[in-house]
N, C-alpha and C positions, 0 to 999 in steps of 0.2 A: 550583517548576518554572520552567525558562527562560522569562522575557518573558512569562508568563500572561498578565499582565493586557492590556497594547501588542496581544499577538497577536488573544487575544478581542475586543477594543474596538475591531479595527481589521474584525475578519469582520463584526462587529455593524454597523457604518457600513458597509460594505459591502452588507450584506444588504440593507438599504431600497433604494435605491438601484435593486440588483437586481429586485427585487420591483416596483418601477414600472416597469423596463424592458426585460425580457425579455421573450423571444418563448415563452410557455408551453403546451403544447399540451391538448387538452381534460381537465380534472380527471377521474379517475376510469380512465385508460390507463395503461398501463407507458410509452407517450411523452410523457407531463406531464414536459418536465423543461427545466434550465436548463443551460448549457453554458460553460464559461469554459477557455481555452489558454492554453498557455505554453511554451515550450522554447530552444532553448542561441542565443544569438547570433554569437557566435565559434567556436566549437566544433564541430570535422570529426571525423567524421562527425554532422548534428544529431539532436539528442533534443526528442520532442514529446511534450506529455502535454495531456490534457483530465481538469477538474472537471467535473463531473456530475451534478446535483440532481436526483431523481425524485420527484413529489408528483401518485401513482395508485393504485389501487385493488390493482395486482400490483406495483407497485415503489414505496416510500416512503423515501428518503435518500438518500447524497450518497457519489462512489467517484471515483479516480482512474480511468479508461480510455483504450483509443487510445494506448498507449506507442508510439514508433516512434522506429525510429532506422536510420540511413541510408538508406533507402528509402523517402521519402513516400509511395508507394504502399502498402506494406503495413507493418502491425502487427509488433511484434515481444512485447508483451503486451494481450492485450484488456482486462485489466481487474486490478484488485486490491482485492479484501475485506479488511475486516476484522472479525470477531465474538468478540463479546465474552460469554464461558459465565460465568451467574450463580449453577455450583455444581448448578443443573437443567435450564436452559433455553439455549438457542445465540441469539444477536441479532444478525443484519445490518447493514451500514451501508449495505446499498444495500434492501433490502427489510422492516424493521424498525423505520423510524426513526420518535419522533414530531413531530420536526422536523427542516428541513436548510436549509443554506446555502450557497451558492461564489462565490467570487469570482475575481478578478483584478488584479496592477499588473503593468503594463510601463513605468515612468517610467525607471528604471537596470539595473533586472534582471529578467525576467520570473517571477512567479511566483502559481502560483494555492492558494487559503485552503478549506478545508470545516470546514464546524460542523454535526456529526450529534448529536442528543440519541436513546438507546437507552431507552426502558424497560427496568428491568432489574428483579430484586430489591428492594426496599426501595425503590424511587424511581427515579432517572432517571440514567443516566452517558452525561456529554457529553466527547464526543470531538473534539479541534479540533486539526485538520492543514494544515501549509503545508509544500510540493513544491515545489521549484524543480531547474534542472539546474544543475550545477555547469561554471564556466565557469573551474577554474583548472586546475593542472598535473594534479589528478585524473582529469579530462574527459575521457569522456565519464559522468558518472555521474548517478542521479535520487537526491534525497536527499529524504525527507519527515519531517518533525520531526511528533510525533504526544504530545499531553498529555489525557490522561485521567484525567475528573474521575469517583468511582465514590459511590455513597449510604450508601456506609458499608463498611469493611473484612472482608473475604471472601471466600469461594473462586473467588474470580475466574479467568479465563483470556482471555489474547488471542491471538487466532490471525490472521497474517496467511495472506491467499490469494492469491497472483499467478496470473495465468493468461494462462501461455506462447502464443504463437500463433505458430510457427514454421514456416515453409513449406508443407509438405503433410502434417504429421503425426507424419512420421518424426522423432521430435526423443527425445530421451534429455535423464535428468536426474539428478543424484549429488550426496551431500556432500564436500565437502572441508575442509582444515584450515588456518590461514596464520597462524602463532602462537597468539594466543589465541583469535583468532577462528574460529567452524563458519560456513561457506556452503552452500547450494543455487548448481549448478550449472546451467544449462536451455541445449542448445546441437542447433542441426541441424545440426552439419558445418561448417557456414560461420558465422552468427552464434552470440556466447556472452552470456547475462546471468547475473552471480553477484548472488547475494542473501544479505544481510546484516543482521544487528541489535543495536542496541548500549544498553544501558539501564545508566549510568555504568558499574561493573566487569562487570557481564553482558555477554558478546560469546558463548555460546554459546545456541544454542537449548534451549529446555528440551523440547520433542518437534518431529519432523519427520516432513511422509506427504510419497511421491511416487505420485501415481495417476497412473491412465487416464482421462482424462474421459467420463462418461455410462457409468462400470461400476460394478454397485451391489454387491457381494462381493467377498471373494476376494482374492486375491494385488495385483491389481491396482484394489480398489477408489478409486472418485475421493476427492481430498481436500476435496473439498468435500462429499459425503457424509458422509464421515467426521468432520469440522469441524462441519458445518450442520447436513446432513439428522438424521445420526444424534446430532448433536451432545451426548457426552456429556462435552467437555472431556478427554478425553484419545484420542489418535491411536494408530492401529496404526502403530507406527513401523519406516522401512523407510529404508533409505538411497540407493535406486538404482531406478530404472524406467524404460523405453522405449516410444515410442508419440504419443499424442494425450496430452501431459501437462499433470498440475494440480500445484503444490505446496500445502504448508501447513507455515509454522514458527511454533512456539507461545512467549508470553511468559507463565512464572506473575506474576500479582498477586493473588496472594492474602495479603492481612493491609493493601493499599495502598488510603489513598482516594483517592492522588492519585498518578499514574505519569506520568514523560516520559522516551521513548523514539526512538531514529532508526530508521528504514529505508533504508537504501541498497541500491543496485542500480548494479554496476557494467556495462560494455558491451563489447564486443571482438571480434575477429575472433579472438582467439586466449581460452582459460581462464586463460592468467596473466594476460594484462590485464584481463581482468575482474574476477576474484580481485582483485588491484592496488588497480582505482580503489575497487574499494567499502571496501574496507580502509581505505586511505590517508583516502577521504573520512570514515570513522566513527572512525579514529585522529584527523583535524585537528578534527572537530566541525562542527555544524550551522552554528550561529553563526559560525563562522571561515569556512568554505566560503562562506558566504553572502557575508561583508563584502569578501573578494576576489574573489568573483567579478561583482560591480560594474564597471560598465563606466565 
């Protein structure tokens, strides 16, 4: 896997750190948590993103939250899961974990680290993700490099979960297609984020939901129902929906103890730029994107 070692070693000295100096709220809340930001320096219209540590009784682990992009005042995604199916069971990274980590640097490029460890299966699978925004010709795009360590090779599944939060509800959301690559589209008329993911030659998703949030059947069930609640690792797949929207697009690992994958998430005012950056950004690589976009 890319940089394993550098990346982990660097969450690890980070996490102390953290741990003596956050402002942690009382153990045993879903508000027990630590907070660390980051987003585009150059880059019009900007992207803001928050790491998020939970260590409560209703929330235990670590998620990206608060996407926003041109509008400081409002979100453009609340939040993004990821769970990881051991074959029987669904595991949160924000409600699951039995430990978690986040950090932060801002010295040349902003960008913030999570280290979630899952009980899974057979032992424990540690997931350890670093997000940054991309500040090159890409831009506007959020790119998060994600390596997963698993206890032993198996019927794995990972499901990412974004969750769109676009103006007052009315928002619509579709797949598309841009070579090799399948997107999720999530757009209100005026803002668009495409979503994307690339595991070396995989650029297609292996399943997709488009829910309703907080509808639990049906046509329109949410994708986090269908991911979590109901979590049986495979999604009722549907390409298009409109409303109050969740997504969910699924990576198999099954037979891998050890997966490193990208997510991007492109931005726009229009569906081809966004399609665009996040393409372009998952065609150049995590690594590349990263090293130019240094300031």
């Amino acid at each position: 896997m890319r940089e394993t070692t550098s990346r982990r070693a660097l969450l690890r000295s980070l996490g102390g750190a953290l741990a003596a100096t956050a402002g942690i709220g009382a153990a045993g809340t879903a508000s027990a948590e630590t907070s660390q930001g980051a987003g585009s320096y150059w880059s019009e219209p900007r992207v803001m993103i928050d790491a998020v540590s939970y260590d409560g009784a209703e929330r235990k682990g670590a998620l990206l939250e608060d996407v926003v992009y041109d509008d400081p005042d409002a979100g453009l995604i609340s939040d993004i899961h990821y769970v990881v199916h051991d074959g029987a069971d669904a595991h949160d990274v924000r409600d699951d974990a039995a430990t978690s980590e986040v950090g932060a640097t801002a010295a040349q490029l902003e960008e913030v680290y999570l280290s979630t460890t899952l009980p899974v299966a057979d032992g424990d699978a540690e997931l350890y993700q670093q997000a940054l925004v991309s500040e090159t010709d890409n831009a506007p795009a959020l790119l998060i490099d994600n390596e997963l360590t698993l206890p032993a090779a198996g019927d794995y599944v990972v499901t990412t979960l974004p969750n769109p939060d676009l103006g007052d509800g009315d928002n619509e959301a579709y797949t598309v297609e841009d070579g090799h690559y399948q997107l999720l589209v999530a757009t209100d008329g005026t803002y668009y984020a495409a979503f994307a993911q690339r595991e070396s030659w995989r650029k297609q998703f292996d399943d997709q939901r488009v829910g309703v949030e907080g509808v639990a059947s049906g046509e329109d069930k949410s994708a986090w129902r269908d991911a979590y609640v109901e979590g049986d690792g495979d999604l009722d797949t549907n390409a298009s929906n409109d409303g109050d929207i969740d997504l969910a697009f699924e990576l198999d690992a099954s037979g891998y103890s050890e997966l490193s994958w990208t997510t991007a998430i492109g931005f726009g005012f229009e569906e081809a730029a966004a399609v665009d950056r996040a393409v372009a950004s998952l065609d150049s690589g995590f690594d590349a994107e990263r090293q130019e976009s240094y300031w």
